[in-house]
N, C-alpha and C positions, 0 to 999 in steps of 0.2 A: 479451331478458335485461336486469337491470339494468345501471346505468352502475358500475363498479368504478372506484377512483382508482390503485388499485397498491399494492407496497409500500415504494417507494423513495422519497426526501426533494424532489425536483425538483417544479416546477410547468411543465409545459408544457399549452398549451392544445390540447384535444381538443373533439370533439363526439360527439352521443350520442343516441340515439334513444329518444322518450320514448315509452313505445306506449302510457301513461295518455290522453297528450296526443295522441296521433299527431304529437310535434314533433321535429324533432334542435335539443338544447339544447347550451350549450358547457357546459365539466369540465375540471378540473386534475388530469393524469395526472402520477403521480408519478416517471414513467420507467423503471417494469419490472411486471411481472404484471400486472391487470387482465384483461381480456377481449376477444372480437371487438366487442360494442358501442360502438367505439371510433374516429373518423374524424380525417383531418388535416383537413379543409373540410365547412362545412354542405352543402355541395354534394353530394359522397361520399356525406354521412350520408343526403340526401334520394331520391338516385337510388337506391344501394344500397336502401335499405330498403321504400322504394315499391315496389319490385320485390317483396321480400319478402311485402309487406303483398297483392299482386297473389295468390301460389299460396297465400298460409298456408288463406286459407278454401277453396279448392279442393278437391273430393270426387275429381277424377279426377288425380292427382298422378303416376298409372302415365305420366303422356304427355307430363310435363315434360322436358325437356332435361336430360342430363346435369348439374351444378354442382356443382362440386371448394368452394366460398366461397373467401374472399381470406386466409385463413391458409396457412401453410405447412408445418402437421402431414402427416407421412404416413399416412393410415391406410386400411387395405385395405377398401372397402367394396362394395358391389354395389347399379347402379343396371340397371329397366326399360328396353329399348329400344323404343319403341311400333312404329318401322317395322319391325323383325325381331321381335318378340311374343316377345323372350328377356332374361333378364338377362345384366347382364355386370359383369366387375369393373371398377371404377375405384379410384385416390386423391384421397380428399375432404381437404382439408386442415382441416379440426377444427373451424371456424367457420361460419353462415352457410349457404351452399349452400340447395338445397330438401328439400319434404320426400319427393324419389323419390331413398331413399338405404337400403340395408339393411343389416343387419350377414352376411347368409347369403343363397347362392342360394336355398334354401329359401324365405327370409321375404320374398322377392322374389317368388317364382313364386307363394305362395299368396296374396299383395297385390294382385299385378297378372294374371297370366295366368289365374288363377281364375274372372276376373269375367269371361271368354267360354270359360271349358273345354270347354263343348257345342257353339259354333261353330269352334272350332277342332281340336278332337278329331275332329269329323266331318266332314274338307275329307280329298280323295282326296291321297294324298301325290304331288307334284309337282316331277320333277327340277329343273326349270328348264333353259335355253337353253346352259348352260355344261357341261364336260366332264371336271369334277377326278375326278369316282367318288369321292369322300366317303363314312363309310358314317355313314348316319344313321337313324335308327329312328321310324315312325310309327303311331298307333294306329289300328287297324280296330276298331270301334264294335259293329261286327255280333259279331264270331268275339271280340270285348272283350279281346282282346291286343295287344300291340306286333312287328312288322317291320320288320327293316332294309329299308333302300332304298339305293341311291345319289344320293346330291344332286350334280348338277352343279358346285356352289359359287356360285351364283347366282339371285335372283329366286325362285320358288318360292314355299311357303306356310308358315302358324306350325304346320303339326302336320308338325313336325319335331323329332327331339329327338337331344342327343347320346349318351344312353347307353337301354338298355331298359329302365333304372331310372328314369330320368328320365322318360322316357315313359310307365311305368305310373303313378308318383305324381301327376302331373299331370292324366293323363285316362281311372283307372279310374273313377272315378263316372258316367263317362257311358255311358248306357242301351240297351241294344244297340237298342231300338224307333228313336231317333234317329238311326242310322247306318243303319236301311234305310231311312226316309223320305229322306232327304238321299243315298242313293247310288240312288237311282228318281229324284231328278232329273237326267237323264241332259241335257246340253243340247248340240244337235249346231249351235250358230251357230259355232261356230269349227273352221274347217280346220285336220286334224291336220298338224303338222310330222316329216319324215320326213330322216335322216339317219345316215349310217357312221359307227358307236362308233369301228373301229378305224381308226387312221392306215395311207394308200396309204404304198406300193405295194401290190400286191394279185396273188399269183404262185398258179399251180393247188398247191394242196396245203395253202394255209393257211386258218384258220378268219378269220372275219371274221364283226361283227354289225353289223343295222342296227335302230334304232329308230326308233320312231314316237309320238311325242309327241302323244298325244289330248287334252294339258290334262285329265287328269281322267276322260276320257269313256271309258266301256269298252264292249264288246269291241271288241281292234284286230282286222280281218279286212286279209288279206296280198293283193297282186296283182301278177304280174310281165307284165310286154311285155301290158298291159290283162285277162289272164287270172288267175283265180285262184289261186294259188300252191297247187301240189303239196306236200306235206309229204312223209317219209320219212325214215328213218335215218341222214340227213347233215344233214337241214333242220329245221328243231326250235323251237319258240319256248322261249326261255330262261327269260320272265316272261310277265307280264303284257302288254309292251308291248315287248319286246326279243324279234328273227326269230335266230337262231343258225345258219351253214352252215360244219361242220366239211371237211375235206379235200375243201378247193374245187378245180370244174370249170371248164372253160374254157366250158361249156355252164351254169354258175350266172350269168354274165353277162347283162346286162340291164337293161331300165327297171323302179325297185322303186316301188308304189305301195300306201296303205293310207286305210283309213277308219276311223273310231274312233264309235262308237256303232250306233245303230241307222239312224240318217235323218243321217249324217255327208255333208260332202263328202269328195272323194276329195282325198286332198294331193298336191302336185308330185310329183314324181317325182325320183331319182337314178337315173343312169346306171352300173351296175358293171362294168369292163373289167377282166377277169383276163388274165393273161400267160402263154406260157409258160415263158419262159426268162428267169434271174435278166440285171438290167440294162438290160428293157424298162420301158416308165412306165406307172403307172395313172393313170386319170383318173375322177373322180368329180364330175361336175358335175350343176347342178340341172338342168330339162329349159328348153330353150327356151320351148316352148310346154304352159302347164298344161292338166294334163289333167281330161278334162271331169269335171263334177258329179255323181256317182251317186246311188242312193238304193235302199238295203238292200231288198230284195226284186225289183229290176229290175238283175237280173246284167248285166255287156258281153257284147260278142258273144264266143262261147268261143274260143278260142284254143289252137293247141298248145305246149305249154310245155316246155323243153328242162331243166328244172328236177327232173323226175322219174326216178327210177330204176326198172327194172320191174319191183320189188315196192314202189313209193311208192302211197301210200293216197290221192286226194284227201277231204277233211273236213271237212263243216262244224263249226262252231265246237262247234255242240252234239252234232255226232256223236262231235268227238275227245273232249269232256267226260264222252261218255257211256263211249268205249274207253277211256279212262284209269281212269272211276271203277270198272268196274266187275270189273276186271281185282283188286280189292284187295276186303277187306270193306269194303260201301255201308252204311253205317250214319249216323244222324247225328247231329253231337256239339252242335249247338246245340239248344234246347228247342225244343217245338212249337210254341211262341207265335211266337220269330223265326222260324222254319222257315217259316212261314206266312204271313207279309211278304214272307219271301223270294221264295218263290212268286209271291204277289199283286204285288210289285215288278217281275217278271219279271228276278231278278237269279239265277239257275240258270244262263244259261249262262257267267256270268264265275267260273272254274276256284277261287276261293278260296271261294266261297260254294256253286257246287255241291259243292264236296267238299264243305262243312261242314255243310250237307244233302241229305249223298248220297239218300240214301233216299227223303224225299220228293221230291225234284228226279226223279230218276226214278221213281218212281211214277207220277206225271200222263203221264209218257210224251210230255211236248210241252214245248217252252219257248218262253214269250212274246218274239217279235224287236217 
């Protein structure tokens, strides 16, 4: 901006940056109005505004640091945070500052989170390692709608959003073809994390869940004391990646383990010790000794499992997909084209995508593990 003198009668000496010149020149400010182009020391003037002169030609400005300038206006503004892929509001004080500064979350998100809406839109939504239960909303690319999740309140990824609103404006344009590419790659290098939602104690009769944090990777398959876990009308999976066991048994007790993908390892293990009488302590610790490395399609040695009730079904993943779907009308609400990815992806047996192509998912009568 030009150098302004003010409007009052005083001569005090200021400096001023010349951006004809790229110089800071001295000026007689008059002692009130004028502007931010305004320093007590050539110094000020050089540091400050070389800084300036640094982001002005910048294309990528989404990544700059927050900066309030050295005025002391209040005004409500919203700036990018690159390492959370959100805006947020700040007070810029009137002057100066950069140019990652908006008048609207809006003109925020279509500035900056725009410029990867298809690598972000298309990331499996991811609690992270924390336990707030957050409700926060993420887009599936495939079924090209938004779902809530629970966000831990930690670490995680950018396709998280705060409302469902926010989540569709930001990443309906993205193509359902791109969410089945990007959910076929399925990567089993990371050991899924297994651990108790609900806070111990832990007495017969109360519900309790345990999760299993695949980073991403689906299907979770369940394993108790090295045996496949029984399912039945107390034992349930709640989602995706969360086991549910309503009016718990002193016989639900035991070492919980789980694999997440296809060719996953197997994660540690927790120990769950139910009680029977209010007063006794539960204990939930990891296992001593991790338990070995599997690899989907070479089950452990079988095991009896105290987990079952005797009309509990054991299920594989695609048999319970197929009893669930087929109990309702199998019909399917995605087009043929993604249906058909689906397929070819071998993403039929994780329960949001066979539903959504019921029909052809069971048709073929098989699903690719």
């Amino acid at each position: 901006m030009p150098a302004e003198h003010g409007d009052c009668q005083l001569a005090i000496p200021k400096w001023y940056h010349d951006s004809t010149t790229k110089q800071c020149k001295m000026m007689m400010w008059t002692g009130c109005g004028g502007n931010g182009n305004s320093f007590s020391s050539k110094a000020d003037c050089e540091s400050l505004c070389r800084i300036e002169s640094s982001w002005t030609n910048t294309t990528d400005f989404c990544t700059l640091e927050r900066n309030a300038g050295p005025c002391t206006d209040s005004i409500s503004m919203w700036y990018f945070d690159h390492s959370e892929q959100d805006c947020k509001p700040f007070t810029y004080g009137g002057c100066r500052g950069n140019q990652n500064r908006f008048v609207s979350k809006e003109q925020c998100l279509q500035s900056c989170r725009d410029k990867s809406s298809e690598d972000t839109c298309t990331l499996r939504p991811e609690p992270g390692p924390c336990r707030l239960g957050l409700e926060k909303y993420f887009y599936d690319p495939v079924t090209q709608s938004c779902h809530m999740f629970h966000y831990g309140g930690c670490e995680g990824n950018a396709n998280r959003f705060d409302s469902e609103l926010d989540c569709f404006r930001q990443c309906s344009s993205v193509k359902a073809e791109a969410g089945v590419e990007r959910m076929a790659q399925l990567t089993s290098a990371t050991t899924p994390v297994i651990y108790i939602v609900d806070k111990n104690p832990l007495y017969v009769g109360m519900t309790f869940r345990i999760r299993c944090n695949g980073h991403g990777v689906t299907p979770i398959t369940w394993y108790k004391n090295g045996g496949l876990l029984q399912f039945g009308t107390r034992i349930t999976e709640e989602n995706d990646d969360t086991l549910e066991i309503v009016d718990s048994l002193t016989s639900d007790a035991g070492i919980y383990t789980c694999i997440a993908g296809q060719e996953s390892q197997m994660s540690d293990g927790v120990e769950v010790v139910i009680k029977r009488a209010i007063g006794g302590r539960t204990t939930i610790r990891p296992m001593l000794t991790p338990a070995p490395n599997f690899v989907m399609g070479t089950p452990p040695t079988p095991r009896p499992s105290t987990s079952a009730r005797p009309h509990s079904t054991v299920a594989t993943v695609s048999n319970a997909l197929i009893r669930r779907t087929t109990t309702k009308a199998c019909v399917d609400v995605g087009n043929t084209s993604t249906c058909d990815l689906i397929v070819k992806n071998g993403l039929c047996e994780k329960k949001r995508y066979g539903t959504f192509c019921c029909h052809t998912c069971t048709k073929i009568h098989s699903f690719k593990f």
